[in-house]
N, C-alpha and C positions, 0 to 999 in steps of 0.2 A: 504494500500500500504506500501512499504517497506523503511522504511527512517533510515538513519545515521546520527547521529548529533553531530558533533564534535564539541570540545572546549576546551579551558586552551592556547590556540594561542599566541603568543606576543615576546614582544623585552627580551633578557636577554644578558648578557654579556659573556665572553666567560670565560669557567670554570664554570659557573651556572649550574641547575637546571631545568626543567619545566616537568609538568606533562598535557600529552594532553587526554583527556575521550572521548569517540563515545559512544553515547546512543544510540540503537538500536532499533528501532521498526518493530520485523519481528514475523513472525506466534510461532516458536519457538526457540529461541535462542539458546540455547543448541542445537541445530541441526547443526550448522554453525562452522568451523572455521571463525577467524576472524585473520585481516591483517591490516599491518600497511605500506605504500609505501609515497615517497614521489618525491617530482619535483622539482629540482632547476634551477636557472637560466642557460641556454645555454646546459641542460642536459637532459636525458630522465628520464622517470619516474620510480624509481628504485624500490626494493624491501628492506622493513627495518626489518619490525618482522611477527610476525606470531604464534599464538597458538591453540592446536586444541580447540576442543569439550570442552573436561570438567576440560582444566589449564594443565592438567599433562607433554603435550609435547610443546615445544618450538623452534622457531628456528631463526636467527640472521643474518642478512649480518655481513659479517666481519667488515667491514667501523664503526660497532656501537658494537660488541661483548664487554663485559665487561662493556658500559657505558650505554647500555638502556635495559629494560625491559620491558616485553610485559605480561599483566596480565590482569586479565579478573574476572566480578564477575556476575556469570547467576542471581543469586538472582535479582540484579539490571539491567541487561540484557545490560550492561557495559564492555567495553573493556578500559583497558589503555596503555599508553606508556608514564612509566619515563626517562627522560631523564637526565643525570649526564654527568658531565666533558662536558659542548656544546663544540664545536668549530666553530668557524666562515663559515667553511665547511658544516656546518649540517643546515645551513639556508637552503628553503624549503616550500614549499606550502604542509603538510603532511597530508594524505588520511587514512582513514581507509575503510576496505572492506570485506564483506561476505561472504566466500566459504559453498555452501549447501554440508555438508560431512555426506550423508548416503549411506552406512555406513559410520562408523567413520573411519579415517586416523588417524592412530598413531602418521604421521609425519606431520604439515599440509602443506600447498602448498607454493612456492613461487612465480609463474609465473601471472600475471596480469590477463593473459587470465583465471585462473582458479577461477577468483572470479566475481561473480554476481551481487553485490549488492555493491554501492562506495558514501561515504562522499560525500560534497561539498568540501571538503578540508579546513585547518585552517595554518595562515602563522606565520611559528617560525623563526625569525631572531635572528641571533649571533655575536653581534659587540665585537669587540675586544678592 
């Protein structure tokens, strides 16, 4: 069966750092984009990053452009999301998730609905 297991979760202060990993256990990874979405209190669940297949395309809510990165390693069947410059704003219960892309998408998805396969979710707070 198909599991995501996320990790690197926890408290930092605002201006920090944190790097969260989803480990994926799926028939083939490289077949997948993967996503990164997150939920914060009294909000909906939004869209954060997104990379396709094989690293080369990326894409960004603007809310994070410049401070997060969304990268991926098939070798380890590994997706990550660094995070730089937090804000008290970017706390969050944050998801990673699996869109099956065959063919492959240049660009990969953003909308919720186009991903299959979801974390348990891991929670990044940001005190100031």
């Amino acid at each position: 069966q198909v599991q995501l297991v996320e990790s690197g979760g926890g408290l930092v202060q605002a201006g920090g750092s944190l790097r969260l990993s989803c480990a994926a256990s799926l028939r083939t990874f490289s077949n997948y984009a993967m996503g990164w979405f997150r939920l914060a209190p009294g909000k909906e669940r939004e869209f954060v990053a997104a990379i396709n297949r094989s690293g080369s395309s990326t894409v960004y809510a603007d809310s994070v452009k410049g401070r997060f990165t969304i990268s991926r390693d098939n070798a380890k069947n590994t997706v990550y999301l660094q995070m730089s410059s937090l804000k008290t704003e970017d706390t969050a219960s944050y998801y990673c998730a699996a869109d099956y892309s065959i063919p492959n998408r240049v660009r990969p998805r953003t909308g919720i609905i186009d991903y299959d396969y979801w974390g348990q979710g891991t929670q990044v707070t940001v005190s100031s």
